[in-house]
C-alpha positions as CSV (number, residue, x, y, z in Angstrom):
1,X,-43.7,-62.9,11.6
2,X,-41.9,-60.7,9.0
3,X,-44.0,-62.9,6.1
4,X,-47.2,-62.6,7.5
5,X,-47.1,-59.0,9.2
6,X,-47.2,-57.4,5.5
7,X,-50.8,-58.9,5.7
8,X,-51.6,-58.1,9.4
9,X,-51.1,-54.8,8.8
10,X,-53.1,-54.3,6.1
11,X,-56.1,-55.7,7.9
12,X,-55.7,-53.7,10.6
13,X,-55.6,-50.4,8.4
14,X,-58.7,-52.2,6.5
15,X,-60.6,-52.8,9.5
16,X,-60.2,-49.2,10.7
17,X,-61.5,-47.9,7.6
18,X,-64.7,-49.9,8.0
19,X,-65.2,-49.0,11.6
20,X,-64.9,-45.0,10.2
21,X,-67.9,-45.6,8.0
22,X,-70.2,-43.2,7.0
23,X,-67.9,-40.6,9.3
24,X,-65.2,-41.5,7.3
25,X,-66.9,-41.0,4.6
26,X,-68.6,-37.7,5.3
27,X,-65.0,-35.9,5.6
28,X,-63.9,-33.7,2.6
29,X,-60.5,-34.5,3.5
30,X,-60.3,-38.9,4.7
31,X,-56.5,-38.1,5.0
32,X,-56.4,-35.3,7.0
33,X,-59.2,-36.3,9.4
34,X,-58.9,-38.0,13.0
35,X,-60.0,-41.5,11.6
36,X,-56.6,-41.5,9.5
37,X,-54.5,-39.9,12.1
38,X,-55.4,-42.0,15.0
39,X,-55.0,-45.2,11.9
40,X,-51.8,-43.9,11.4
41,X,-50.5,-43.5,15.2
42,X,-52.2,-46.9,16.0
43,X,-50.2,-48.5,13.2
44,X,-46.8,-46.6,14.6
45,X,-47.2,-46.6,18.3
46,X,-48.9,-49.9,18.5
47,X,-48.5,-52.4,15.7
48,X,-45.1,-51.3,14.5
49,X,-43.2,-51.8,17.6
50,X,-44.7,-55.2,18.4
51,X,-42.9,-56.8,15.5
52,X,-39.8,-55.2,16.1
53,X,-40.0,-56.6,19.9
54,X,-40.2,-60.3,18.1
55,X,-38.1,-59.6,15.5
56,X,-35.2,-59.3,18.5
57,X,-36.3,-61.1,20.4
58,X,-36.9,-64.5,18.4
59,X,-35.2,-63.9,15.1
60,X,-35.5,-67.2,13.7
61,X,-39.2,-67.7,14.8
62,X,-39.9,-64.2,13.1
63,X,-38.6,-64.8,9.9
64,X,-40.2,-68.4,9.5
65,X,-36.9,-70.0,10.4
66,X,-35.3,-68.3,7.6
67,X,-33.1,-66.3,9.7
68,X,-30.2,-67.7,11.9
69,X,-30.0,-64.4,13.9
70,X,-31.1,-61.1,14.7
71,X,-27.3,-60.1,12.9
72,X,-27.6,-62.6,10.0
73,X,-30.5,-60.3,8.4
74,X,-29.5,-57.4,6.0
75,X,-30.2,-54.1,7.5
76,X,-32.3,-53.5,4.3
77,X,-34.2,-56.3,5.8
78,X,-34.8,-54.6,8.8
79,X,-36.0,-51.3,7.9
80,X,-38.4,-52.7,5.2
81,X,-40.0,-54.4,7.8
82,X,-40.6,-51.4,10.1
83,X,-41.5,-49.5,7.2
84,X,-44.3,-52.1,5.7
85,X,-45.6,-53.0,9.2
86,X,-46.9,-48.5,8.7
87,X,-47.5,-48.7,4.8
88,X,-49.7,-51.5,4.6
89,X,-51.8,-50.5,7.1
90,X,-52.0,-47.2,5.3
91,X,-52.9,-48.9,1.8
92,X,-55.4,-51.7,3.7
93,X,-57.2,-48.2,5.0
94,X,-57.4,-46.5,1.3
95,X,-58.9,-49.4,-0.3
96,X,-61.3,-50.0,2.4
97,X,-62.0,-46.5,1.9
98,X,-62.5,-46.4,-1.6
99,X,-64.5,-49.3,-2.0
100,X,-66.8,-47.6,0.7
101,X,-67.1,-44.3,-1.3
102,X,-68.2,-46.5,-4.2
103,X,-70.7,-48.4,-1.8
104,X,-69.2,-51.9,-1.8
105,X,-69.8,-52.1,1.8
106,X,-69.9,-56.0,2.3
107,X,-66.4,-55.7,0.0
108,X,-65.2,-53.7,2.5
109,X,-65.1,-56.1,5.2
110,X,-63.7,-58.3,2.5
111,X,-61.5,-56.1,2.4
112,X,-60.0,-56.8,5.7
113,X,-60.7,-60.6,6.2
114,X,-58.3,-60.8,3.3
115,X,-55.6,-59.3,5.6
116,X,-56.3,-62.5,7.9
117,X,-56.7,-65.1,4.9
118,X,-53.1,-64.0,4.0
119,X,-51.7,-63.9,7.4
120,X,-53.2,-67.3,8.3
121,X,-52.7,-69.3,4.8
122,X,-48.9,-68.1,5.2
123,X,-48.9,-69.3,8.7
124,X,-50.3,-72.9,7.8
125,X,-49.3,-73.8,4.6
126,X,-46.6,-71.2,3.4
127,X,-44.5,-71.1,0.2
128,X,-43.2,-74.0,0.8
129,X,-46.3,-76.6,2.3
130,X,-44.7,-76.2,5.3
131,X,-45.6,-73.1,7.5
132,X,-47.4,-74.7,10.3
133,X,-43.9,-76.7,11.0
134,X,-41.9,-73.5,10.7
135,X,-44.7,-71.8,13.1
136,X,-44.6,-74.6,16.0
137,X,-40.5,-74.7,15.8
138,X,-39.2,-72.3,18.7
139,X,-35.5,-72.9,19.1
140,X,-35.6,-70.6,22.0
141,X,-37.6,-73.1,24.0
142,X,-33.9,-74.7,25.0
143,X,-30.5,-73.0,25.2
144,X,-28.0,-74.3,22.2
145,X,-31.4,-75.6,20.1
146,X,-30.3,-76.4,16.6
147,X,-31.4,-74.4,13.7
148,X,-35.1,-75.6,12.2
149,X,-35.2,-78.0,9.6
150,X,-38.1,-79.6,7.7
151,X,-40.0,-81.8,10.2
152,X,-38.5,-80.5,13.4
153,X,-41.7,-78.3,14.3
154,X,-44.3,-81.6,14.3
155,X,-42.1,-84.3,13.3
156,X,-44.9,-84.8,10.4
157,X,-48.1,-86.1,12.3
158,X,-50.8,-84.5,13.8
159,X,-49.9,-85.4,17.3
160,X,-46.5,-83.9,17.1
161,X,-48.2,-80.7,15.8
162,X,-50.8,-80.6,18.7
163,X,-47.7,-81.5,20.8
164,X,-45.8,-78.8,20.0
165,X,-48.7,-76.3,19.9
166,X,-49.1,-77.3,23.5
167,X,-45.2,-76.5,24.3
168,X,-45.4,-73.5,22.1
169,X,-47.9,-71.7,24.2
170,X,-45.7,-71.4,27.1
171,X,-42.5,-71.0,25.0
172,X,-40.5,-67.5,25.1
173,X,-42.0,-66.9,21.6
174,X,-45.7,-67.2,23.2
175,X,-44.4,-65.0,26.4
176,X,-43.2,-62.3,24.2
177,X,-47.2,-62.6,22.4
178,X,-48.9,-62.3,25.3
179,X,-47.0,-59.0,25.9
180,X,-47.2,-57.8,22.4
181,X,-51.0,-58.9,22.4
182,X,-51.7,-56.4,26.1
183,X,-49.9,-53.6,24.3
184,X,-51.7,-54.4,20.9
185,X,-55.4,-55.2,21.3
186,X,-57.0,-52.6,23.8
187,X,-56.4,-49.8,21.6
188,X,-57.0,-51.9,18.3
189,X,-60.5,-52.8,20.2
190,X,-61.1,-49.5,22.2
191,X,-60.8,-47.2,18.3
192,X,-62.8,-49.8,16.6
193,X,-65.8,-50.6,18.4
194,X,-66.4,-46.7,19.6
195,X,-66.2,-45.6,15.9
196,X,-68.5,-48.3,15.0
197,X,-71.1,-47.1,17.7
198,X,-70.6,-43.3,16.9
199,X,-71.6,-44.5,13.4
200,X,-75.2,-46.1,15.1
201,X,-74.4,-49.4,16.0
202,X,-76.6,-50.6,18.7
203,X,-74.2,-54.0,19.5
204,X,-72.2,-53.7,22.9
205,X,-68.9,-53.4,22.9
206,X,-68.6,-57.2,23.9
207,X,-70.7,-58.0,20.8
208,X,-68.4,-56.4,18.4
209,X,-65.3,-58.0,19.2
210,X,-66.8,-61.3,19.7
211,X,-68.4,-60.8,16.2
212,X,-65.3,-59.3,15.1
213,X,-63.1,-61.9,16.9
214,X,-65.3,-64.7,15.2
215,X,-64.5,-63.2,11.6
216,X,-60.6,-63.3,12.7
217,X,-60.6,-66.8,13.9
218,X,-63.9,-68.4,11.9
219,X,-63.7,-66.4,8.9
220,X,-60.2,-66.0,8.3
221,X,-58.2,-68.8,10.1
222,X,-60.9,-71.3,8.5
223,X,-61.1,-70.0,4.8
224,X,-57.3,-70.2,5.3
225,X,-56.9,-73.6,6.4
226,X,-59.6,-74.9,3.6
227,X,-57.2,-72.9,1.0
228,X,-54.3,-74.7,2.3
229,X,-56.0,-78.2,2.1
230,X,-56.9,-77.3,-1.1
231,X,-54.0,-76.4,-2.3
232,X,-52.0,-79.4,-0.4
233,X,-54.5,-81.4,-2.2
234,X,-54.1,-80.1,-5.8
235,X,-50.2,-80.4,-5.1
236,X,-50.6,-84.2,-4.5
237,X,-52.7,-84.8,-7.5
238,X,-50.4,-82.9,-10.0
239,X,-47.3,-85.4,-8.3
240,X,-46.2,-83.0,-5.7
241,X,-44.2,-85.5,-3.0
242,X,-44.8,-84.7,0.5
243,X,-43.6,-81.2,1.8
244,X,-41.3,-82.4,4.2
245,X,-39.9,-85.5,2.3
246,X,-39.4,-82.5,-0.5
247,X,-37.3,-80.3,1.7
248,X,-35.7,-83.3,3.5
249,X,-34.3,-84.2,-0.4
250,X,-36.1,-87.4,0.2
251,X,-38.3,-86.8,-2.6
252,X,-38.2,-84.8,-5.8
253,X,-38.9,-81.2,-5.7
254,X,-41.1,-81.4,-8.6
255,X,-41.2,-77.3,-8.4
256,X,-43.5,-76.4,-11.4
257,X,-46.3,-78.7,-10.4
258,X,-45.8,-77.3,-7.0
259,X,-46.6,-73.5,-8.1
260,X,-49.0,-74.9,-10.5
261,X,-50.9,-76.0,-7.3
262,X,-51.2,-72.8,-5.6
263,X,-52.6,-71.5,-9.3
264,X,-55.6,-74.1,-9.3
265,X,-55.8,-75.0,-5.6
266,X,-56.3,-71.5,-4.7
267,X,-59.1,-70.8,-6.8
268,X,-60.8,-73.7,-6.7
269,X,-61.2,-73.0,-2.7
270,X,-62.4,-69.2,-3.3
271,X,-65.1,-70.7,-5.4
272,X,-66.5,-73.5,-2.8
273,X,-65.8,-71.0,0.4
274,X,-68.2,-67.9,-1.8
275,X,-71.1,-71.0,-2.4
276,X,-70.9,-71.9,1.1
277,X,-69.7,-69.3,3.5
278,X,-69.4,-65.8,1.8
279,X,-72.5,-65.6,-0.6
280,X,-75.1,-62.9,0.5
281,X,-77.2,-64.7,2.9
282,X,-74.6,-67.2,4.0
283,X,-73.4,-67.0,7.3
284,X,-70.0,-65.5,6.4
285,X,-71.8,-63.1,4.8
286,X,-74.3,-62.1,8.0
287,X,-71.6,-62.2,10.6
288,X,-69.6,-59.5,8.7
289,X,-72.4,-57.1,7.5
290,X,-73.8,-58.3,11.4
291,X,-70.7,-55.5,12.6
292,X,-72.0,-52.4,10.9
293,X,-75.5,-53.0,11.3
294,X,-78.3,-51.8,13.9
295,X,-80.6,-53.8,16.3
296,X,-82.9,-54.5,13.1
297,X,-80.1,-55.5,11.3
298,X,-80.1,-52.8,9.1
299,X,-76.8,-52.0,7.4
300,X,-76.1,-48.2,8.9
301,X,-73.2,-47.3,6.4
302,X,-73.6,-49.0,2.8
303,X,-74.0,-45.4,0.9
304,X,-71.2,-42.8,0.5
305,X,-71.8,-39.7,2.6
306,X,-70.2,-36.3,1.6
307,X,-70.4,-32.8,3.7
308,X,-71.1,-30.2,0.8
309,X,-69.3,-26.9,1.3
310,X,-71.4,-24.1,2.5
């Protein structure tokens, strides 16, 4: 989706930083070295084109419903999303790069599990409360389907939400996944777990992307989803009206205290998930560092490496 991919691809440029490590780090030139290059055709020949497929494809579903069309966007539109779907990658990689050079090698993988927090809080709770009803809406699952409107995704329950999850998965939106996901994650998988073992981890490659897999899903789908309570919470006690009474006009917008909500919803749940889940020792905190890390356990790229000229 054009909202969330600005955060996709900047965890997969993060991520690839990480998996560079201390190789990465030992290079006198990290721009101009194969970890870069091979982040930067990745992100073009791989990520890039994926989104454009969906973005013809399934217009509406793309844009979060916002779009009627493929031709109802602005061109500007267009190319902005092909062009961030590249750049963010690119700034994901530098700032998992320099917090590496500085050592901050758990803030790293931070780093890119805030990709996924971003992608996944947009995807459930949105600007709007409503992004998991805009996510289960495909109005290509039947010709001459009508436009999304609030509630037409889950109809406002949780049943209507699993229900449409269920019809969602073998929608044209899902089939068009599954294609971008056989294109996508083989190289994404193949570049990141042989970088991490050329940088001495002993895990198989079926331990790293399980690991790395459980920090997508766990991590950041689960931190995301206690932000959005949060937050959907917060909203209620400041007199926010129900998000799809709001956008039916059913209830009154209330849009200050709305905003307000993100403001102390959102740190409030940064606070409770560091205590619980991301604090050193917790287990967010040991599955993460768990990646880069030998059969010991030992972290194998916390300290900046640099090749001194001869």
């Amino acid at each position: 989706m054009v909202q969330v991919d600005v955060f996709w691809a900047y965890g997969w440029g993060a991520s690839l930083a990480v998996a560079g490590g201390k190789m990465l780090l030992a290079e006198k030139k990290p721009f101009e070295s194969e970890f870069f290059v091979k982040t930067l055709l990745f992100l073009s020949l791989f990520w890039a084109p994926t989104g454009m497929l969906l973005l013809i494809r399934h217009p509406s579903w793309e844009t979060m419903q916002v779009a009627e069309n493929f031709s109802s966007m602005s061109e500007w539109l267009i190319l902005a999303f092909g062009l961030t779907n590249i750049t963010q990658g690119i700034v994901g990689f530098w700032v998992g790069l320099k917090l590496l050079e500085k050592g901050h090698h758990y803030l790293a993988h931070l780093n890119w599990l805030l990709g996924y927090f971003g992608m996944f809080f947009i995807l459930l709770y949105g600007w709007d409360g409503l992004g998991y009803d805009r996510f289960l809406y495909d109005r290509d699952m039947l010709p001459g389907s009508p436009a999304w409107t609030a509630g037409a995704g889950t109809g406002g329950t949780v049943m209507g939400a699993l229900s449409s999850l269920v019809t969602l998965l073998t929608s044209g939106v899902a089939i068009t996944l599954y294609i971008d996901g056989l294109w996508l994650i083989p190289p994404f998988a193949l570049l990141v777990c042989s970088w991490f073992r050329r940088n001495g981890s002993e895990l198989s490659y079926v331990s790293m992307v399980l690991k790395y897999i459980a920090g997508v899903f766990v991590l950041g789908f689960g931190s995301a989803a206690v932000s959005a309570v949060c937050v959907a919470y917060t909203g209620e006690i400041l007199g926010v009206a129900n998000n799809i009474a709001r956008a039916q006009g059913l209830a009154e917008a209330n849009t200050a205290m709305h905003i307000l909500s993100y403001f102390i919803g959102l740190p409030l749940s940064f606070a409770l998930l560091y205590a619980l889940v991301f604090r050193p020792g917790m287990p967010g905190h040991r599955l993460l560092t768990g990646l880069t890390s030998d059969g010991a356990g030992r972290s194998i790229c916390i300290q900046p490496v640099r090749l001194q000229a001869a």
